[in-house]
C-alpha positions as CSV (number, residue, x, y, z in Angstrom):
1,X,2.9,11.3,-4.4
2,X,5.2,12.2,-6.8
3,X,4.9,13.6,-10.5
4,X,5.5,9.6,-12.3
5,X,5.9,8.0,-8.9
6,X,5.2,4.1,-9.0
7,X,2.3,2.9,-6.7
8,X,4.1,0.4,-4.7
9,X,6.6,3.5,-3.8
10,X,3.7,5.8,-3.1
11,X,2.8,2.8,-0.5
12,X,6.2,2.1,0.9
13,X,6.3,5.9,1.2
14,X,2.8,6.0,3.5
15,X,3.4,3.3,5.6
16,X,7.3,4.6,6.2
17,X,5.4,8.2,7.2
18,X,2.6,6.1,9.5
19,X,5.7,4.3,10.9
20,X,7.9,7.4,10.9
21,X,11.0,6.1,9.5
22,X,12.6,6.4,6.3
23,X,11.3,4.3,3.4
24,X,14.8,2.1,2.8
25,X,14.7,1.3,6.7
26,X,11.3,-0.8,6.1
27,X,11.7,-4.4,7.1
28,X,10.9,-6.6,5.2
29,X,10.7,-4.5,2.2
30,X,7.6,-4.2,0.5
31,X,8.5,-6.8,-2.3
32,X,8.5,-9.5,0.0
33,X,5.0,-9.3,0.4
34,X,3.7,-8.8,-3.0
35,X,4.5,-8.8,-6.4
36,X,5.3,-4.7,-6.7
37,X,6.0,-5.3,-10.7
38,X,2.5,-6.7,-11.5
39,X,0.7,-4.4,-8.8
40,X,2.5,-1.1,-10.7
41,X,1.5,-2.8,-13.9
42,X,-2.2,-3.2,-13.2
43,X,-2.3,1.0,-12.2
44,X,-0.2,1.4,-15.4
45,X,-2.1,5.3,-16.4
46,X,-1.8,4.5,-20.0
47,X,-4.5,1.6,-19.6
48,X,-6.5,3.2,-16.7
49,X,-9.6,1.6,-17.8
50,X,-8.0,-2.0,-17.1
51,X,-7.7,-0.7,-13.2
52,X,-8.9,-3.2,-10.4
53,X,-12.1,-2.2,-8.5
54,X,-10.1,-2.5,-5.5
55,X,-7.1,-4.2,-4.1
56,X,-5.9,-5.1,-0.8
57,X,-3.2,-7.1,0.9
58,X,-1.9,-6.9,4.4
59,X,1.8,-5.0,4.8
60,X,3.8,-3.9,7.9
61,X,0.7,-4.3,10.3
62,X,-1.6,-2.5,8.1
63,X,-4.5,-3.6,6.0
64,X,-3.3,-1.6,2.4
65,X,-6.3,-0.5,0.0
66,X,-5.8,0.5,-3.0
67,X,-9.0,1.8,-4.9
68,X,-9.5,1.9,-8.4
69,X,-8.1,5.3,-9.1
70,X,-4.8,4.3,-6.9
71,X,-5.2,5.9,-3.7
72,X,-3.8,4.2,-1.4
73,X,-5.6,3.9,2.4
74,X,-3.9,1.7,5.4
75,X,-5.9,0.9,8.3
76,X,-4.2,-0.9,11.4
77,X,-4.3,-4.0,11.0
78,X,-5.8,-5.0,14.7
79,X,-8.7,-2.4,13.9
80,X,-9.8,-3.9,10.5
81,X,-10.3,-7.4,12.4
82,X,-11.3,-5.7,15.8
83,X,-12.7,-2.5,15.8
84,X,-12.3,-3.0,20.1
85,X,-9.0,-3.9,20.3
86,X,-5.8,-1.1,19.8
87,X,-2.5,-1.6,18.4
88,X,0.0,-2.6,21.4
């Protein structure tokens, strides 16, 4: 991640890598799936004690995870509900 770099870009940026294409080629963009504004403001590093315990919404396949010091996990999405099944 970036020196200043906003959490919903640190995510767009991990599931473009885990998808290996380039972060503006993401359909649909991240923003259609979540409020990116509100989910930036609640990791806002100035009130780090306000930080969620955990949050998680699904994106692009993936199951996304953000803990309470904002890292940021994905897990296929077929595996979280399936640990049998694989990704086609």
């Amino acid at each position: 991640m970036q020196p200043n770099q906003s959490l919903s870009l640190k995510i767009v940026d991990k599931v473009a890598e885990r998808e290996g294409v380039q972060p503006e080629e993401l359909n649909p963009p991240i923003h259609y799936v979540i409020n990116t504004d509100a989910l930036d403001s609640l990791y806002d590093a100035r009130d780090s004690e306000r930080n969620p315990t955990t949050i998680e919404f699904v994106y692009k396949g993936y199951t996304v995870t953000v803990d309470s010091t904002g890292d940021v996990d994905l897990e296929n999405r077929v595996a979280a509900i399936d640990p049998e099944k694989t990704a086609v």
